[in-house]
Jmol script that loads the backbone (N, CA, C; Angstrom):
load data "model"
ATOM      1  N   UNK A   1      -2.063  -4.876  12.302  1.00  0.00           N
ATOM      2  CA  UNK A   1      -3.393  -5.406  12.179  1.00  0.00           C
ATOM      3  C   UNK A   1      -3.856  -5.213  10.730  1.00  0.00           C
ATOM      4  N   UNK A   2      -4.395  -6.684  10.078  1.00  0.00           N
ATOM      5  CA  UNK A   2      -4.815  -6.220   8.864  1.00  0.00           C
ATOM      6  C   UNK A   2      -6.126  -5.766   8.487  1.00  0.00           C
ATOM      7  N   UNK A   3      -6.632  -5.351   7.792  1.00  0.00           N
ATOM      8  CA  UNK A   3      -8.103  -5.817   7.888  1.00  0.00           C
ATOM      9  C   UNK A   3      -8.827  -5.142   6.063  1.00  0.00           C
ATOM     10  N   UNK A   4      -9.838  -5.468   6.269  1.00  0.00           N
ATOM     11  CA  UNK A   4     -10.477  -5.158   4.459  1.00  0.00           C
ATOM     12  C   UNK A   4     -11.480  -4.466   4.704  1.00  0.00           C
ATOM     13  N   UNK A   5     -11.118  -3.341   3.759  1.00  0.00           N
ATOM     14  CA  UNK A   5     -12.434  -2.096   3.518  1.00  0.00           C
ATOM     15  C   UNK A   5     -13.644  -2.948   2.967  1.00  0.00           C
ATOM     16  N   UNK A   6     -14.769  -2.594   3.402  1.00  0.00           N
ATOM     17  CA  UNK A   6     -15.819  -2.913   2.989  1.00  0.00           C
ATOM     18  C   UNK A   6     -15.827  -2.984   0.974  1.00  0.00           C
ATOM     19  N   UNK A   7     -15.467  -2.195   0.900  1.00  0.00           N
ATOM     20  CA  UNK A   7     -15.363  -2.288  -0.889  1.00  0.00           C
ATOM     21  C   UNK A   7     -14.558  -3.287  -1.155  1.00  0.00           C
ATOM     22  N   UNK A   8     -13.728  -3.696  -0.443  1.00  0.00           N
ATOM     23  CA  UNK A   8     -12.460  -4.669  -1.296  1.00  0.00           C
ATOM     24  C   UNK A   8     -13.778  -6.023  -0.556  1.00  0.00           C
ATOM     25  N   UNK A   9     -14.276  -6.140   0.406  1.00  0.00           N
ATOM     26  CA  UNK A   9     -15.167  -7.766   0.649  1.00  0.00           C
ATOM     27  C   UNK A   9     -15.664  -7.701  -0.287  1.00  0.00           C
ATOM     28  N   UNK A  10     -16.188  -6.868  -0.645  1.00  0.00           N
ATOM     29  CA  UNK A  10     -17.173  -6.793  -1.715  1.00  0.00           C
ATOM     30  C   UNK A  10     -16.749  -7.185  -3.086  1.00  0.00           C
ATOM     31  N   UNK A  11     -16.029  -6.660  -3.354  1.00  0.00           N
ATOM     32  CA  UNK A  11     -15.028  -6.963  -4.706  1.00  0.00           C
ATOM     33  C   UNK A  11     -14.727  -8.550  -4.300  1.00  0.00           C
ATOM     34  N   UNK A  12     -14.602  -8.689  -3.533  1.00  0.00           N
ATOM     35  CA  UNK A  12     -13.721 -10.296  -3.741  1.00  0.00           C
ATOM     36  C   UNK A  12     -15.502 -10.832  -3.726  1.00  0.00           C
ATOM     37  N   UNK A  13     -15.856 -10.789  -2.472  1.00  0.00           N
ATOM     38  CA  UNK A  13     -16.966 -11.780  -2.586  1.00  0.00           C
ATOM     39  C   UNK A  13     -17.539 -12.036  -3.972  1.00  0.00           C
ATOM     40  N   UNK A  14     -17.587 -10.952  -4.924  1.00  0.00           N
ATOM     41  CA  UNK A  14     -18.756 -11.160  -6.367  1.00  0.00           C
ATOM     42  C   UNK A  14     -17.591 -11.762  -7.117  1.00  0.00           C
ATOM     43  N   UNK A  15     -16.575 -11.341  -6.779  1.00  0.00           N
ATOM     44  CA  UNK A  15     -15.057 -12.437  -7.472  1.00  0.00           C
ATOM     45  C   UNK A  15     -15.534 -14.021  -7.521  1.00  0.00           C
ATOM     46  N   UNK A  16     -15.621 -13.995  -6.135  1.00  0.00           N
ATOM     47  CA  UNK A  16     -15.842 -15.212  -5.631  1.00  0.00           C
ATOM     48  C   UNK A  16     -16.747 -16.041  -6.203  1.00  0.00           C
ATOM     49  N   UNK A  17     -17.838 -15.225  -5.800  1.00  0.00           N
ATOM     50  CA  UNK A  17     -19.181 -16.247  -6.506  1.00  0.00           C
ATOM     51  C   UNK A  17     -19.500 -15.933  -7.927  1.00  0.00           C
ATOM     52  N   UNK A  18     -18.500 -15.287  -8.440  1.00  0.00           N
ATOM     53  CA  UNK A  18     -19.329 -14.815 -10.086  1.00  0.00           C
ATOM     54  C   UNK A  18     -18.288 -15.462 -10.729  1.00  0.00           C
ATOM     55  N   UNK A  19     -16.903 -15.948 -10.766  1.00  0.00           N
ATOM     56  CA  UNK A  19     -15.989 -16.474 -11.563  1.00  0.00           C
ATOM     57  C   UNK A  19     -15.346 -17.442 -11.012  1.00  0.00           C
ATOM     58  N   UNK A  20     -15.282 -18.471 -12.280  1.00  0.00           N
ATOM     59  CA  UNK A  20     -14.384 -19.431 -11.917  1.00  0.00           C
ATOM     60  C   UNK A  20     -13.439 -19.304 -11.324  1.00  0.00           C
ATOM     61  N   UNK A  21     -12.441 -20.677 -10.999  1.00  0.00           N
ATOM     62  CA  UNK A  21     -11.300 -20.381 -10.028  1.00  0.00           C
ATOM     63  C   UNK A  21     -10.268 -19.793 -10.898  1.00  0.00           C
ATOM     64  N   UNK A  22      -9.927 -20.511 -12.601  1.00  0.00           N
ATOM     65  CA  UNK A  22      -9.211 -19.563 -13.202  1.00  0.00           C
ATOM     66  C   UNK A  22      -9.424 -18.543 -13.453  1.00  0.00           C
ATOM     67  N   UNK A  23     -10.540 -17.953 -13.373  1.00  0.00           N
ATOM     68  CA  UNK A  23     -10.543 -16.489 -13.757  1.00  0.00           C
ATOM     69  C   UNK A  23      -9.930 -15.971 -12.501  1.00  0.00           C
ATOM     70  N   UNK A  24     -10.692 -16.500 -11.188  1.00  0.00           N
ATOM     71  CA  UNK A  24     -10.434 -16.011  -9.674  1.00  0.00           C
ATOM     72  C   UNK A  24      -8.443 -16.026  -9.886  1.00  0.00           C
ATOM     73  N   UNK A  25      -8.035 -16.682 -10.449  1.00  0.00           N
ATOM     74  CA  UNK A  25      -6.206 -16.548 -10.714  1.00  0.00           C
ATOM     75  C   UNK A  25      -5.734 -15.326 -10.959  1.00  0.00           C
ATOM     76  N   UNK A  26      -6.393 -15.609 -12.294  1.00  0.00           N
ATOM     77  CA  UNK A  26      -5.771 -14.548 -13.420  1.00  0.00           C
ATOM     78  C   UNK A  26      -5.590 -12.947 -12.500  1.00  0.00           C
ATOM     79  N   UNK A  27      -7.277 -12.671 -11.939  1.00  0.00           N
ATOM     80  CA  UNK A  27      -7.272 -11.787 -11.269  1.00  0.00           C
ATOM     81  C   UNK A  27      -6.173 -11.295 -10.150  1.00  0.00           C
ATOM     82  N   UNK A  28      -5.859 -12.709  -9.646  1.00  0.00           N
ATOM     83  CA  UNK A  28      -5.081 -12.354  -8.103  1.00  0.00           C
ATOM     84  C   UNK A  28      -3.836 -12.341  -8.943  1.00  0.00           C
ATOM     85  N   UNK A  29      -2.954 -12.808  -9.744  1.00  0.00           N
ATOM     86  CA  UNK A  29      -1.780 -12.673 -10.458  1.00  0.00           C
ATOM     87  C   UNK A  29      -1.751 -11.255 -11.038  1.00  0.00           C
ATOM     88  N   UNK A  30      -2.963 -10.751 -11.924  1.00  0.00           N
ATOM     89  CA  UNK A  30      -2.614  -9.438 -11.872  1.00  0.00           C
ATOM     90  C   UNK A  30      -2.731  -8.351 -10.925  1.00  0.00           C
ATOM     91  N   UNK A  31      -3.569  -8.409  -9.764  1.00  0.00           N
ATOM     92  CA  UNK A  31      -2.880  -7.629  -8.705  1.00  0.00           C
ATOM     93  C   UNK A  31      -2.007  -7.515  -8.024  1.00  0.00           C
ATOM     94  N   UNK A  32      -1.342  -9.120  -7.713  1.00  0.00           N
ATOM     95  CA  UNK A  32       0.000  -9.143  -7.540  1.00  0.00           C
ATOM     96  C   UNK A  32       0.918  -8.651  -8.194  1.00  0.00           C
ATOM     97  N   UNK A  33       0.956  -8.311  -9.433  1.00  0.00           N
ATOM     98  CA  UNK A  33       2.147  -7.884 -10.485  1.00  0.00           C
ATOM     99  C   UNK A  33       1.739  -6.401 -10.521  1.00  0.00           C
ATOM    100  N   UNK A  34       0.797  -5.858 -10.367  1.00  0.00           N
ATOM    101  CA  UNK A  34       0.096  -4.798 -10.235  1.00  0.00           C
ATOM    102  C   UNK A  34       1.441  -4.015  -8.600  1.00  0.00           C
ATOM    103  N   UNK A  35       0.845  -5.086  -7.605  1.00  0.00           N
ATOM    104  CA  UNK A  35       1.378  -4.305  -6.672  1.00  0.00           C
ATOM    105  C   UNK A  35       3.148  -4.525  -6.528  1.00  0.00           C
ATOM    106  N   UNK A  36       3.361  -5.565  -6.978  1.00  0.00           N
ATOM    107  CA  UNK A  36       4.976  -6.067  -7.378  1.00  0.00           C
ATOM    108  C   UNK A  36       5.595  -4.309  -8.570  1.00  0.00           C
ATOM    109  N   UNK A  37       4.976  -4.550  -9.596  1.00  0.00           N
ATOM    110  CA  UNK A  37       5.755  -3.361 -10.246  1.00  0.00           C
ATOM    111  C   UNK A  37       5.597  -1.785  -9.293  1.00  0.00           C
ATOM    112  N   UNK A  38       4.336  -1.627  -8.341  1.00  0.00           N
ATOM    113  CA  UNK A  38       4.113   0.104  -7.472  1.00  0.00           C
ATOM    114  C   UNK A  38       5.512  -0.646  -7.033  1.00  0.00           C
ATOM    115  N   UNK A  39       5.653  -1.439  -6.293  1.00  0.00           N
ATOM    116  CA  UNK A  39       6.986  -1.745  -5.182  1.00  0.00           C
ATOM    117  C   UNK A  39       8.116  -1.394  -6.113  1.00  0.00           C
ATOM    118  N   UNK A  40       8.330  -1.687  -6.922  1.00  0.00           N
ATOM    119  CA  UNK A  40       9.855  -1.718  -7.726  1.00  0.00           C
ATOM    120  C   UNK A  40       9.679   0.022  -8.363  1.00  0.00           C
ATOM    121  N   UNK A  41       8.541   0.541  -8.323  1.00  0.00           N
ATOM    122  CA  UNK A  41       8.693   2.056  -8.907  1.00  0.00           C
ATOM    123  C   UNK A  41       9.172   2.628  -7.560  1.00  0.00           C
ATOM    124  N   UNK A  42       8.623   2.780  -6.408  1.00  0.00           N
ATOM    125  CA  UNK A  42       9.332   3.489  -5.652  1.00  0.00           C
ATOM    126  C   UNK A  42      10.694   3.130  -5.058  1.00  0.00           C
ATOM    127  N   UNK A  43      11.181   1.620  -5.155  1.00  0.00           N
ATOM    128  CA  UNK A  43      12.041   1.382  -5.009  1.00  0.00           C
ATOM    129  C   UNK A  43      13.353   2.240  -6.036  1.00  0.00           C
ATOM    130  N   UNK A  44      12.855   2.100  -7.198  1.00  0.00           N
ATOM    131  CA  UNK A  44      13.884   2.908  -8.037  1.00  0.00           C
ATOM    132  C   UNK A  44      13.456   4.519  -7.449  1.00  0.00           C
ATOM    133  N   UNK A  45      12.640   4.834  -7.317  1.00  0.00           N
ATOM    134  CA  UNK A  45      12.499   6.343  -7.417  1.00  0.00           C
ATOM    135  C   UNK A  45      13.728   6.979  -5.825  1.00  0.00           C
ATOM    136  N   UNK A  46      13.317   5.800  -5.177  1.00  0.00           N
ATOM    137  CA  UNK A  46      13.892   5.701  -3.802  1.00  0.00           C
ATOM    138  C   UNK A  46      15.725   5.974  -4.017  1.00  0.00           C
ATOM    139  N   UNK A  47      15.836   4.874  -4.468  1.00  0.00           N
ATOM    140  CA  UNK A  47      17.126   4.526  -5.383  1.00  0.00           C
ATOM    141  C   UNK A  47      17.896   6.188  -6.400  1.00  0.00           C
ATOM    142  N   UNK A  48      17.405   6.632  -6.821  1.00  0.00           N
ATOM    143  CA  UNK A  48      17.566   7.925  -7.511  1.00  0.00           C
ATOM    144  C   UNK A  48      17.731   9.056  -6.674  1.00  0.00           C
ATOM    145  N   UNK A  49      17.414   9.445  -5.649  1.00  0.00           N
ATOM    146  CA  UNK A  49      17.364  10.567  -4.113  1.00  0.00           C
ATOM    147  C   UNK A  49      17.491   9.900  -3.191  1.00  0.00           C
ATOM    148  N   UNK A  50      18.772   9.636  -2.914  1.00  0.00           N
ATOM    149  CA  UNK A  50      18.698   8.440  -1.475  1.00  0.00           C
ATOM    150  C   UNK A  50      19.103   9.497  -0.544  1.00  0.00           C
ATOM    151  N   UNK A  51      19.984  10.249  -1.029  1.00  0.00           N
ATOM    152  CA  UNK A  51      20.307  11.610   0.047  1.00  0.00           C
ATOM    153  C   UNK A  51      18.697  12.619   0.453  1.00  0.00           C
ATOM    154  N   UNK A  52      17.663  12.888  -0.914  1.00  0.00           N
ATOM    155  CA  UNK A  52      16.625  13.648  -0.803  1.00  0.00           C
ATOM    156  C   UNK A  52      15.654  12.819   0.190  1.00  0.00           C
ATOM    157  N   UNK A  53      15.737  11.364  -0.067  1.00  0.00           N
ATOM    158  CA  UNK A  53      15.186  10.621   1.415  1.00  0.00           C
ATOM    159  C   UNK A  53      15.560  11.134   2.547  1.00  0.00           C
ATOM    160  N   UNK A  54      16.649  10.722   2.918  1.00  0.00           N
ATOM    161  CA  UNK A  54      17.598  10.907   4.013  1.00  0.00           C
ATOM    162  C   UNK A  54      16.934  12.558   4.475  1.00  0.00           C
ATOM    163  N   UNK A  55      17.174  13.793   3.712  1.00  0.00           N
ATOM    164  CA  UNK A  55      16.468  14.506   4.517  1.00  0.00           C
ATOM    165  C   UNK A  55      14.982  14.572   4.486  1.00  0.00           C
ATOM    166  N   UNK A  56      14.385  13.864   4.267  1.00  0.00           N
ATOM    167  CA  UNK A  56      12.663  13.938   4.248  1.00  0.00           C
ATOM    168  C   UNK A  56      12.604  13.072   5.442  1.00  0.00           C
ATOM    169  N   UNK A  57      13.439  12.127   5.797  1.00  0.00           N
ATOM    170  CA  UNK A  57      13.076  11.118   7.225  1.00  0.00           C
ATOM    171  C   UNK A  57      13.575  11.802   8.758  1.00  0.00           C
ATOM    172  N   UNK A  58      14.914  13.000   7.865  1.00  0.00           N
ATOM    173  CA  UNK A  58      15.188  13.452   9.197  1.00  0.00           C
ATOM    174  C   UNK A  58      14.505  14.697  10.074  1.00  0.00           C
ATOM    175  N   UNK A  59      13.853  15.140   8.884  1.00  0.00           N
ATOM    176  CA  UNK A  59      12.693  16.265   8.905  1.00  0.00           C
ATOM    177  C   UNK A  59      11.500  15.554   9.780  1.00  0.00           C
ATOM    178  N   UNK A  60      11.006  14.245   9.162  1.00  0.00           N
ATOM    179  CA  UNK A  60       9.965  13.807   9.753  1.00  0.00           C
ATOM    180  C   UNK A  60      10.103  13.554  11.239  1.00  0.00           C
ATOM    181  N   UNK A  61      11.058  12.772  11.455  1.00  0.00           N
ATOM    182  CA  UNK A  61      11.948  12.550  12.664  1.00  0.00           C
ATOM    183  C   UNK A  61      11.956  13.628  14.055  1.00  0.00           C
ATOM    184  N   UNK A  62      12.468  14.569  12.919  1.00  0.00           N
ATOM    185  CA  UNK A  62      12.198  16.415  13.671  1.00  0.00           C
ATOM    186  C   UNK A  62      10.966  16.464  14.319  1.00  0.00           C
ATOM    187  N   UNK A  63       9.942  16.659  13.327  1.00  0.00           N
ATOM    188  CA  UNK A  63       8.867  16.725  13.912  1.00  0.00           C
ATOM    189  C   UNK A  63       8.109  15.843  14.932  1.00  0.00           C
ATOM    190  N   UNK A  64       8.487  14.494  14.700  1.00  0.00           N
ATOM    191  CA  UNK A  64       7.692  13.681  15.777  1.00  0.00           C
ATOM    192  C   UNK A  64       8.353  13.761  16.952  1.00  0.00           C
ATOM    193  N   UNK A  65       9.561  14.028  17.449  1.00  0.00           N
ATOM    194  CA  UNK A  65      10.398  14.145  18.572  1.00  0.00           C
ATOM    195  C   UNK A  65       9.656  15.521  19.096  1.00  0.00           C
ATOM    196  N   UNK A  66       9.179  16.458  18.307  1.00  0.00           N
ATOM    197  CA  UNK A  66       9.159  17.679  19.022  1.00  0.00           C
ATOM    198  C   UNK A  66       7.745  17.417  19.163  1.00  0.00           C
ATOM    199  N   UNK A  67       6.959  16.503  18.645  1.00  0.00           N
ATOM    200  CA  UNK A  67       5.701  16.643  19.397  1.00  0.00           C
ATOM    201  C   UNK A  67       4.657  17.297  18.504  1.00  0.00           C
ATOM    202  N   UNK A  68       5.165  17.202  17.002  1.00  0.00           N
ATOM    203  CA  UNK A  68       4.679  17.753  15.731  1.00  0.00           C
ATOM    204  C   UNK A  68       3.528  16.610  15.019  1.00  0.00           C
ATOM    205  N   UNK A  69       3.415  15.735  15.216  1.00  0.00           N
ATOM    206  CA  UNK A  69       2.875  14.739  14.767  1.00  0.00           C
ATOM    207  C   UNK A  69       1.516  13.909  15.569  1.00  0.00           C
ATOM    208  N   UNK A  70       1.193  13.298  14.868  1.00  0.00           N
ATOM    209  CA  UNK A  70      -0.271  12.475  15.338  1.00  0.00           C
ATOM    210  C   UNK A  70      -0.421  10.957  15.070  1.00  0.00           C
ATOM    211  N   UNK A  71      -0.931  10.354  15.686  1.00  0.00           N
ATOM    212  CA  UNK A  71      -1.015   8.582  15.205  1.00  0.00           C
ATOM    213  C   UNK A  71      -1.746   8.693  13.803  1.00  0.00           C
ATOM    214  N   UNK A  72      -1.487   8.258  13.017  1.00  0.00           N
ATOM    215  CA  UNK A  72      -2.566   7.975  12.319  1.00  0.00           C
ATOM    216  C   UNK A  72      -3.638   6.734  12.781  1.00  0.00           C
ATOM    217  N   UNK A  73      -5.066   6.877  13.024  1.00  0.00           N
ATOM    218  CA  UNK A  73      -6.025   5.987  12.856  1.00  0.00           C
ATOM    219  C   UNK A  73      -6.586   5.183  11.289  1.00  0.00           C
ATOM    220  N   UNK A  74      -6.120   4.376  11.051  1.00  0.00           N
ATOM    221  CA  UNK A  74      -6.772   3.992   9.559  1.00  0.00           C
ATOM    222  C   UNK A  74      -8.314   3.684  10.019  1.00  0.00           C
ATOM    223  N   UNK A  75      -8.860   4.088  10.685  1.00  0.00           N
ATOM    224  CA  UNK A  75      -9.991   3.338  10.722  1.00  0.00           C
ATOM    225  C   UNK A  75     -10.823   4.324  10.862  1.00  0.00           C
ATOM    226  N   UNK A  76     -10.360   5.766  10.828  1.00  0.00           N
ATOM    227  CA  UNK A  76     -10.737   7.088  10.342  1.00  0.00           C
ATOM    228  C   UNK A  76     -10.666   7.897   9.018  1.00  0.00           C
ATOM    229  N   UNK A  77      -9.559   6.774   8.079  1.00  0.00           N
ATOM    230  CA  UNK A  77      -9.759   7.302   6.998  1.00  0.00           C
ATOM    231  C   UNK A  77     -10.683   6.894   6.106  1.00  0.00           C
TER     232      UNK A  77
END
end "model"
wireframe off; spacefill off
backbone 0.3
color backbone group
């Protein structure tokens, strides 16, 4: 389920009505490249400890089988 924090409507809406459509671009191209390069940093970082993954998922794993863990609600954070 997706949904938008009240701050991000907000941000877009004054996007919206305060700038042209090229500016409205420019903006969405650099958050895209914004969130394109976070993706490719953890991908490499990922890439560099693939074994130090491997035990951080089997740890996690551990814990949710034994009953160590909780749902997260995003709609509580």
């Amino acid at each position: 389920m997706a949904f938008m924090t009240e701050l991000l409507k907000k941000a877009v809406k004054r996007i919206s009505d305060e700038l042209s459509g090229r500016e409205q671009d420019q903006i969405a191209e650099y958050l895209l490249r914004l969130i394109d390069e976070d993706d490719a940093q953890w991908d490499a970082a990922f890439a560099k400890s693939p074994e130090k993954l491997r035990r951080l998922a089997d740890k996690a794993l551990k814990a949710h089988r034994s009953g160590r863990t909780t749902v997260l609600d995003v709609e509580k954070l």
